[in-house]
Structure formats: C-alpha cells, structure tokens
C-alpha positions as CSV (number, residue, x, y, z in Angstrom):
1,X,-45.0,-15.7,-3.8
2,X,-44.0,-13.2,-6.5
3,X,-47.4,-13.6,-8.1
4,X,-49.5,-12.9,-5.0
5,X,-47.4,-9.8,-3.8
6,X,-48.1,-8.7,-7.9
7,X,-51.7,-9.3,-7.3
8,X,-52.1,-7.5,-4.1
9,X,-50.5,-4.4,-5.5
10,X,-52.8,-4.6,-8.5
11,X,-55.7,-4.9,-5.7
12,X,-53.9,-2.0,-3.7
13,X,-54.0,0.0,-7.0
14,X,-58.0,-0.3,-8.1
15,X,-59.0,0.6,-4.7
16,X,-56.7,3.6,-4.3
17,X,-58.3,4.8,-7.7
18,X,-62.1,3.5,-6.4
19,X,-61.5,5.7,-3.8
20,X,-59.9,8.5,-5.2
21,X,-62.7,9.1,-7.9
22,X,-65.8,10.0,-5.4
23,X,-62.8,12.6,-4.1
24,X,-62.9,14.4,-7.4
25,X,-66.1,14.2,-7.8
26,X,-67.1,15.4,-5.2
27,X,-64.4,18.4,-5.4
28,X,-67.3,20.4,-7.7
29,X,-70.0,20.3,-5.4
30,X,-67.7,22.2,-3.1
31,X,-66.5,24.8,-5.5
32,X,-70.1,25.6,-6.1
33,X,-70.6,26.7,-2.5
34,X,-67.6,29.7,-3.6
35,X,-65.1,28.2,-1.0
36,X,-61.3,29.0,-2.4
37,X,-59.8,26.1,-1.4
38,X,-61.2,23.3,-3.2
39,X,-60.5,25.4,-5.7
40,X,-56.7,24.1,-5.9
41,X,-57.5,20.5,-5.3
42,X,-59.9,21.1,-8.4
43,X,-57.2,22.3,-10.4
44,X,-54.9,19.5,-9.3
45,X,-57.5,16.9,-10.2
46,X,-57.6,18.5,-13.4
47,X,-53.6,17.6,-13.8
48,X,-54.2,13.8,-12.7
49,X,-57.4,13.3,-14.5
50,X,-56.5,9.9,-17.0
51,X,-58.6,9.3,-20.3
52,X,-60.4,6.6,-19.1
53,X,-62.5,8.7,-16.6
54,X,-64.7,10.6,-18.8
55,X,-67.2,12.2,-16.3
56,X,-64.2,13.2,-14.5
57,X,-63.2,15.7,-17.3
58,X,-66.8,17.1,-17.2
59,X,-66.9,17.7,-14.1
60,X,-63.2,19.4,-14.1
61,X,-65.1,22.1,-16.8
62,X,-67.9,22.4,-15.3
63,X,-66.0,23.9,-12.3
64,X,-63.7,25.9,-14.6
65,X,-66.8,27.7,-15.8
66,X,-68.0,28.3,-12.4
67,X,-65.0,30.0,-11.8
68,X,-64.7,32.2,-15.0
69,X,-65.2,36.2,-13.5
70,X,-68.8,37.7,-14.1
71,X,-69.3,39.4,-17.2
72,X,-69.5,43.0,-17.1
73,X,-73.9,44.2,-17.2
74,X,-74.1,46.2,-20.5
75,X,-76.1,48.9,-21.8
76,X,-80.2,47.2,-22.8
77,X,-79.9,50.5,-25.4
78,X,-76.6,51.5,-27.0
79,X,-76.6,54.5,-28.9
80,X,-76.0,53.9,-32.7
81,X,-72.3,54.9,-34.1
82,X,-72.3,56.9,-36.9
83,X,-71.0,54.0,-39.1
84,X,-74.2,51.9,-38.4
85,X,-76.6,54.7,-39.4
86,X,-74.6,55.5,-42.4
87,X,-75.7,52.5,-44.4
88,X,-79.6,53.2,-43.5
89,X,-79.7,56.7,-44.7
90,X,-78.4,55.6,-48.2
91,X,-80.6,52.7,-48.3
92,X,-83.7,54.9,-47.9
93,X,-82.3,58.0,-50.1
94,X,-82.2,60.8,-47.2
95,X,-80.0,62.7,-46.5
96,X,-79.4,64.2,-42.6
97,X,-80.7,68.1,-41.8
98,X,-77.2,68.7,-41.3
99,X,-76.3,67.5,-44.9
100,X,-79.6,69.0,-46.5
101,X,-78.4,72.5,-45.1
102,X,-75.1,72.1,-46.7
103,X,-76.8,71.4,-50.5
104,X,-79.6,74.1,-50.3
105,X,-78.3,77.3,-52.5
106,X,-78.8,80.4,-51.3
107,X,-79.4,82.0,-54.4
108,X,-82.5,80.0,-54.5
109,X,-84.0,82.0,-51.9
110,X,-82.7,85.0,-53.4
111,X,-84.1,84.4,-57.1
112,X,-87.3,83.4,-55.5
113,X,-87.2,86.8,-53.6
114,X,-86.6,88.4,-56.8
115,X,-89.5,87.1,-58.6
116,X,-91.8,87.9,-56.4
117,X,-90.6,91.7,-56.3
118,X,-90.9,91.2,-60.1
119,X,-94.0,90.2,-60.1
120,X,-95.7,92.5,-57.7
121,X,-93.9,95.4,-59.7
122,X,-95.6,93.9,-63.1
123,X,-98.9,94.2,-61.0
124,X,-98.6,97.7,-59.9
125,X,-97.0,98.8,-62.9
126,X,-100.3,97.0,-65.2
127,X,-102.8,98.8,-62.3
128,X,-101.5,102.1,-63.0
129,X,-102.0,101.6,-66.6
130,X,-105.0,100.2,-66.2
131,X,-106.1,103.0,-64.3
132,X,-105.0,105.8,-67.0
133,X,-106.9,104.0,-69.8
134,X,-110.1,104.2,-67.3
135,X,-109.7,107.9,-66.7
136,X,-109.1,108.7,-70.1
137,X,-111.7,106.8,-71.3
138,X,-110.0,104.5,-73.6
139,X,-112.1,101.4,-74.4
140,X,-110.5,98.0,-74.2
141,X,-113.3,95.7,-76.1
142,X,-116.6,96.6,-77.1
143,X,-119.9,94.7,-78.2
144,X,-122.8,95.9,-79.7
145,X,-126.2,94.5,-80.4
146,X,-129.3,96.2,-83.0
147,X,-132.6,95.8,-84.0
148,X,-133.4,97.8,-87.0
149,X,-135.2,97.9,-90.5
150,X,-133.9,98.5,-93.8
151,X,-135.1,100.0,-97.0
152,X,-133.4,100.3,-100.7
153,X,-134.3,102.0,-103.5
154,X,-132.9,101.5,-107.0
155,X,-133.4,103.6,-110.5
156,X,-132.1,104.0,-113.5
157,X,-131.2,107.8,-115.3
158,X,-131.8,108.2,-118.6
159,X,-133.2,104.8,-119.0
160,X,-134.5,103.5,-122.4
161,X,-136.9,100.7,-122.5
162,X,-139.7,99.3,-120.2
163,X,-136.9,96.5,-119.3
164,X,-135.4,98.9,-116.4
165,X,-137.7,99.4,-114.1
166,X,-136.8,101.1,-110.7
167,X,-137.5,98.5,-107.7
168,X,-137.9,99.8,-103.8
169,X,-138.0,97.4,-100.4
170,X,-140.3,99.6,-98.3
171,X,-138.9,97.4,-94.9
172,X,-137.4,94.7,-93.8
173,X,-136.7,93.6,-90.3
174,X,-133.0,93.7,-89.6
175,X,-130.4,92.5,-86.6
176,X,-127.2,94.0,-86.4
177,X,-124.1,92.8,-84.0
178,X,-121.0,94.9,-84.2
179,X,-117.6,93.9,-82.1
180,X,-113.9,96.4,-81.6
181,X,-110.8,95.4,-80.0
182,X,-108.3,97.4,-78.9
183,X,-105.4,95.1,-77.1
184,X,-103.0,97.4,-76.4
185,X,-104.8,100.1,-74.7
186,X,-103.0,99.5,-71.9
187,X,-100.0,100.3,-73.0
188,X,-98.1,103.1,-73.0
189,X,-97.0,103.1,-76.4
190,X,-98.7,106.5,-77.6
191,X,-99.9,105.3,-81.5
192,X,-100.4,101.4,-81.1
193,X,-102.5,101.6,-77.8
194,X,-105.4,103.5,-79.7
195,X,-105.4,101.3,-82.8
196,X,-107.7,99.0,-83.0
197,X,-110.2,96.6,-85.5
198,X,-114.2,97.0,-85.8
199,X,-116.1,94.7,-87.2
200,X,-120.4,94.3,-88.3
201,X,-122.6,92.0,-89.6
202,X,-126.2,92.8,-90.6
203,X,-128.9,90.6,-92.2
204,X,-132.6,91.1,-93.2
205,X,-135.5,88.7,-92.3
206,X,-138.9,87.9,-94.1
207,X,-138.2,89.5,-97.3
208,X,-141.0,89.5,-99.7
209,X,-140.4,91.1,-103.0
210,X,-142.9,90.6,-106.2
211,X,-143.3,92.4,-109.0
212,X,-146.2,94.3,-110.2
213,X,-147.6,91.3,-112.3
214,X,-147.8,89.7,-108.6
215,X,-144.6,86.9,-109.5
216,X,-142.9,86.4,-106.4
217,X,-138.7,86.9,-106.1
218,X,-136.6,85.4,-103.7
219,X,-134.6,88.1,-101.6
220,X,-132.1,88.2,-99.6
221,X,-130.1,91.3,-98.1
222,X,-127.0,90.9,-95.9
223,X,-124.5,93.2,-95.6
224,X,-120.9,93.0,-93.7
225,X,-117.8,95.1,-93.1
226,X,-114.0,94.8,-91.5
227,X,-111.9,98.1,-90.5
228,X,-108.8,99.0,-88.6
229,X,-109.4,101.8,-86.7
230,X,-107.0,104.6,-85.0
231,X,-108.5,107.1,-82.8
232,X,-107.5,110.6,-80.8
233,X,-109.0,111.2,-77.2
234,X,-109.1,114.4,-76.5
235,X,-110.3,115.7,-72.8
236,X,-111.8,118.3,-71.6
237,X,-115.8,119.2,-70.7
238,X,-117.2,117.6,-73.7
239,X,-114.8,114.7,-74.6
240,X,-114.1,114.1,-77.9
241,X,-112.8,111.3,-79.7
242,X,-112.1,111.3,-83.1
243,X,-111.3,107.9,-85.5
244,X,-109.6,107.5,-88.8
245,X,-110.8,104.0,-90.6
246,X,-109.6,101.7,-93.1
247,X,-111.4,98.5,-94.2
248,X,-113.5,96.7,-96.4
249,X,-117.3,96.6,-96.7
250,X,-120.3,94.6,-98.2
251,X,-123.7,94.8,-99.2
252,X,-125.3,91.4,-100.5
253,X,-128.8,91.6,-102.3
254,X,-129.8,88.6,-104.1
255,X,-132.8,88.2,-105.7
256,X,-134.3,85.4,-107.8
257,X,-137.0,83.8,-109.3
258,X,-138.7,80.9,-111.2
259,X,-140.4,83.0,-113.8
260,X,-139.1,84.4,-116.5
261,X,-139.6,88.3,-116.0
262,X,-139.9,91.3,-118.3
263,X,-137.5,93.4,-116.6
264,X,-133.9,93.1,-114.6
265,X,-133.2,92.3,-111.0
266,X,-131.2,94.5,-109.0
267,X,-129.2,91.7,-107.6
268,X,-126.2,93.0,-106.9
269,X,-122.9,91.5,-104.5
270,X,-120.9,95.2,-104.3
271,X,-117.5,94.6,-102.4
272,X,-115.8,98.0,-101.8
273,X,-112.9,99.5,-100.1
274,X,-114.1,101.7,-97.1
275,X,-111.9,104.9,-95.9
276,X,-113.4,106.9,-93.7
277,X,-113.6,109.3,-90.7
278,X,-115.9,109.1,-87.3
279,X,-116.3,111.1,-84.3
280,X,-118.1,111.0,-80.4
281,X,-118.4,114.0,-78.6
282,X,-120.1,114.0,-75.1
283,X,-123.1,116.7,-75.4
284,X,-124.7,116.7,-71.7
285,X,-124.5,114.6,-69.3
286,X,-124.8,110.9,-70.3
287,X,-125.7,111.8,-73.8
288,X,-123.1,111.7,-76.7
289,X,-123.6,112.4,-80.8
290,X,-122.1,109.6,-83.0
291,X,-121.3,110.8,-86.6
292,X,-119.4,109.2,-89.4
293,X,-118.6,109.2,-93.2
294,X,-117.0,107.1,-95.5
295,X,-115.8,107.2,-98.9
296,X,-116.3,103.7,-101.0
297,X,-114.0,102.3,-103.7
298,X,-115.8,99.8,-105.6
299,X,-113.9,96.4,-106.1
300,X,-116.5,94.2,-107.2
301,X,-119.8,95.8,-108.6
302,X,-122.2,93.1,-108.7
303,X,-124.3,91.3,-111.1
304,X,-126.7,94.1,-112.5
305,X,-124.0,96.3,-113.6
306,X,-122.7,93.3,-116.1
307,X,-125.6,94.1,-118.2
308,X,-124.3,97.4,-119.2
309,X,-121.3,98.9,-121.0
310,X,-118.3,100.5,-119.1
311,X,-120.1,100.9,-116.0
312,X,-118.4,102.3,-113.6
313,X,-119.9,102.6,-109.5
314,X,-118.6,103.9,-106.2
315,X,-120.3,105.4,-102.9
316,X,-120.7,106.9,-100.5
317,X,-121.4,106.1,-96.1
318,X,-122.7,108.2,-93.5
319,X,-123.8,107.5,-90.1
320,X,-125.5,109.8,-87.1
321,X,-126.9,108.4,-83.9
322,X,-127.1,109.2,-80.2
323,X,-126.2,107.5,-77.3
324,X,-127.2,107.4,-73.9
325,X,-125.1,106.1,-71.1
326,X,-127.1,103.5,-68.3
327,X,-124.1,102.7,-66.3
328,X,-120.1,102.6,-66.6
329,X,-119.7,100.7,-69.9
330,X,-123.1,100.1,-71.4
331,X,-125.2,102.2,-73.2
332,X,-129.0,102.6,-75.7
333,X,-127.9,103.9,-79.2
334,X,-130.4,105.0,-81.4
335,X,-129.2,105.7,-85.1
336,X,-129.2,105.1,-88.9
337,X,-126.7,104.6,-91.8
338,X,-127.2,105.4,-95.5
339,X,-125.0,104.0,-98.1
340,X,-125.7,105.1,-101.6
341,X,-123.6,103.4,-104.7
342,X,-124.0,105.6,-107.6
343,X,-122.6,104.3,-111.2
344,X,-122.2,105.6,-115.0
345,X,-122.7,103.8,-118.0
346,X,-121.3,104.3,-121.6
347,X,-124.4,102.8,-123.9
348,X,-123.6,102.6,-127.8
349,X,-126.9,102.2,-130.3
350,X,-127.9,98.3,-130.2
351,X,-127.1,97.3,-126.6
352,X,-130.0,95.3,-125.1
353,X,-130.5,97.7,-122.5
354,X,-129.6,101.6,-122.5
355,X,-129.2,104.2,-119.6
356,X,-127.1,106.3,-118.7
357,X,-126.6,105.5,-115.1
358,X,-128.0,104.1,-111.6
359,X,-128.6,104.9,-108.1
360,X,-128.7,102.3,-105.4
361,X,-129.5,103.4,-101.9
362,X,-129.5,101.3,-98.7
363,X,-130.8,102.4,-95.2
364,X,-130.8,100.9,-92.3
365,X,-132.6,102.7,-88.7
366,X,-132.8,101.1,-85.0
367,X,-132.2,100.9,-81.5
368,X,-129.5,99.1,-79.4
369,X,-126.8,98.7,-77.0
370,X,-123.4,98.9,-76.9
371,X,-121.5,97.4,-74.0
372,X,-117.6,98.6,-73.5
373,X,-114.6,98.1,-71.3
C-alpha cells in the first residue's frame, strides 16, 4: 500500500512539472506583446527554473533582453576630440594654422622688408651714377676695328760696305682691332673711375719682299701693345679729354730666307716700354681730333742690332686721326701712326760690318670704327 501511494505521488509529481513547463514557455511569447504582468511570472520562473530544463533558461534570457531599456540613438557624425586629431597631425608632419602662426618670426618679414628697400636703394643709387658717367661722357668699354696699310723703311748712316743695304716695304694690307676698359666708371671714386687699360693688335697680310737679285724673303710684320691709361674729362663747348699712358709695345718683323744673301736682313723683334700722352677734343658737331705721342724705351732691340757694337736704339710714337660720330656710341675714324726706332753704334776698325747708326720707321694709315659705352 506504501508503495502505490509512493508511486502515485511520483505520477502526481511528472505531471505537475509536464504541465508546468508549456506555462513557462509560453510566459515569453507574452512578454513580447509589452504586457507588464507576465513580466513577474517570467521573473519568478527564472527563480524555479532546475538544470535539467535547458530551453527553459533560454527562453528566461531571451525575455530578459527583451526587457533591457532602448539604447539611447547617437550621433551618425561625432565631431573629433582634440586628442584623436592630435596623433594625425604628427603622423603626417603638419602643424595647425594656429600653431604655424605661433612659429613664424616676425623679423622675417621685417628683414625681408629691409632687403628689398636695400635693394631698390642700390638700384637708384647705380642709376644716378650711371647717369652722370653718360652726361659726362665717360666711356665704360670700348672696341675698335681697322683696315689699314703699312710701310717701313730702314737705312743705315754712315754705313761702310755694300753688306748694309737700306730695305723699304712700299705696302702691305693690315687689320687692326683695339679693346679699353674702364670698370669703375661708375663709381664715384674721383681717380680710379677714369683709369682704365687699352690694348691693340695689328698684323700684315701678303707680304712679298725680294731682293734686287729677285731671291724671295719670307716676311712677316705684327705688331702689339698693352697700356694703363688715366684720363681728365673736362666739359664745356668743345669737350676735351686728355690721357696719360703707361705700357708696353711691340713691333715684330721677321724676315727669312733659303738663300744665302749678300747683305743683312732687317729682322728685328723691338720690345719697348711706352709712356705717353693723348688727347680728344670735340671740333664741330660730331667731329673730334685724335692726337697722341709716346716716348719708347727700348728693352729688347732685335736681331739686326746684334751685328753691331754697343748699339744702342729707342723711339719715338705719334698718332693723329679724326673721328666722326654716326650715333650714341659708334663712330668712323680715319688716322695713321708713325713709330720711328732710331739707334747708335760704336764700330772699332775690323768689325764685319761698320756704321754709325740706323733708322727704322713703321707707318700704318686706315679707316675704322670704334664702338663705346
């Protein structure tokens, strides 16, 4: 009897939980329709639930997240805190406007302004200098380009013997280029602004020397000088402008020949020192005078004066031409220049050749221009 009232509780017990389980379940479905109530008996099932009813505990959370509050609808854009943009602008190396008006100096903008005044006084201070050398008509450069023909003549005094025999080059076609610099004529430093350096080169073409037995002598003729130059402008209605000159000058004439000849060569390489004076005065209108004379000192006499005893040479340079201004800065010359090396010899009885001295003089006569700024 004890057994079967045992059993029929156990029965009593399996249906109660049979029945009891459909009630919980069924508790979500009811909670998901927002009804308060079940809410409780949800909460209360959660309490009784035992670990051997696993979908039971699902369903418990499920409701339990159905009944969690709405979270609040946040911003799709949120502005960026200054702590998150921080990190990009050091990554890419930039720095804010804010922060790149902190590090600018302002004495950069100040030196800046400063060089540019400098720079624009520089300018205006180099026009108006520029300008007084153009008014006074103080060249800066100057180039100059001839076509001329020389002559020389050379004989003996008191010669002895048919071995010295005078020789004369009628003409020869010559080209002469001539270049002056002053570089600071723009300067107002009174001396050094007119001191300047002048340099020519001339050479002879086509030479053709022979002697009277018809044998035929190689010639050449070129000639070459280097000066420093300081000059006085003075204004007025006929400008003048006056030069003192210092420099060296040359006159190469080489002659040769295969044939043995009966007489000596003029050949002579005669280096000298050059001092000298030169002027320009303005006559009429675009025409000027050119004149100039130098004195020669003799460094190096040349071959033909080793054949004779103590000889001793100098010379003398003049020039005289005209120019004739085209427009501002160029201008035609027409002119010649004489050079004339005189020398002395000491003969004693039985030297190979005897006179008593020699005269060597060189012309040269042309047209050109002469450009100037």
């Amino acid at each position: 009897m004890g057994k079967r009232l045992h059993f029929a509780r156990g029965i009593a017990a399996i249906a109660a939980l049979v029945i009891g389980s459909p009630l919980a379940s069924a508790a979500p479905a009811k909670r998901s329709k927002g009804k308060p109530k079940p809410a409780a008996a949800a909460s209360s099932a959660k309490a009784t639930p035992e670990p051997s009813d696993p979908p039971a505990s699902k369903s418990v959370a499920a409701a339990a997240s159905s009944d969690a509050p709405a979270p609040a609808k946040q911003d799709p854009d949120p502005a960026p805190s200054p702590l998150e943009t921080a990190p990009s602008t050091v990554a890419t190396g930039l720095s804010s406007p804010s922060e790149a008006s902190l590090t600018s100096d302002p004495s950069d903008a100040s030196r800046a302004t400063r060089d540019s005044d400098s720079n624009a006084s520089s300018y205006e201070a180099l026009g108006r200098r520029e300008a007084a050398r153009l008014a006074a008509g103080r060249t800066e450069v100057g180039v100059s380009l001839s076509v001329e023909i020389g002559n020389r003549r050379f004989k003996y005094n008191d010669e002895l013997g048919n071995s010295l025999r005078p020789y004369a080059l009628p003409v020869a076609p010559m080209a002469s280029f001539g270049l002056e610099a002053y570089p600071l004529a723009t300067s107002d430093v009174p001396v050094l602004r007119d001191l300047g350096f002048r340099g020519r080169f001339s050479h002879a073409f086509g030479l053709d020397s022979t002697t009277p037995e018809g044998d035929k002598i190689e010639t050449s003729w070129t000639r070459y000088s280097g000066e420093v130059r300081e000059r006085l402008l003075i204004p007025g209605r006929h400008p003048l402008e006056l030069g003192a000159l210092f420099g060296a000058d040359a006159s190469y004439f080489v002659m040769k020949s295969d044939v043995k000849l009966g007489a000596l060569l003029p050949s002579a390489r005669t280096i000298a020192l050059r001092f000298g004076l030169d002027g320009r005065v303005l006559l009429a209108g675009r025409v000027s005078a050119l004149l100039g004379v130098a004195y020669l000192v003799v460094t190096s006499k040349g071959e033909i004066y080793d054949h004779f005893r103590a000889a001793r040479v100098g010379g003398i340079d003049g020039e005289l031409g005209c120019a004739v201004a085209i427009i501002p800065g160029l201008e035609a010359r027409v002119g010649g220049r004489y050079t004339r090396y005189f020398a002395s010899f000491e003969p004693k009885v039985g030297d190979q050749y005897v006179a008593g001295g020699s005269l060597d003089e060189q012309l040269q006569a042309g047209l050109g221009v002469r450009y100037a700024h």
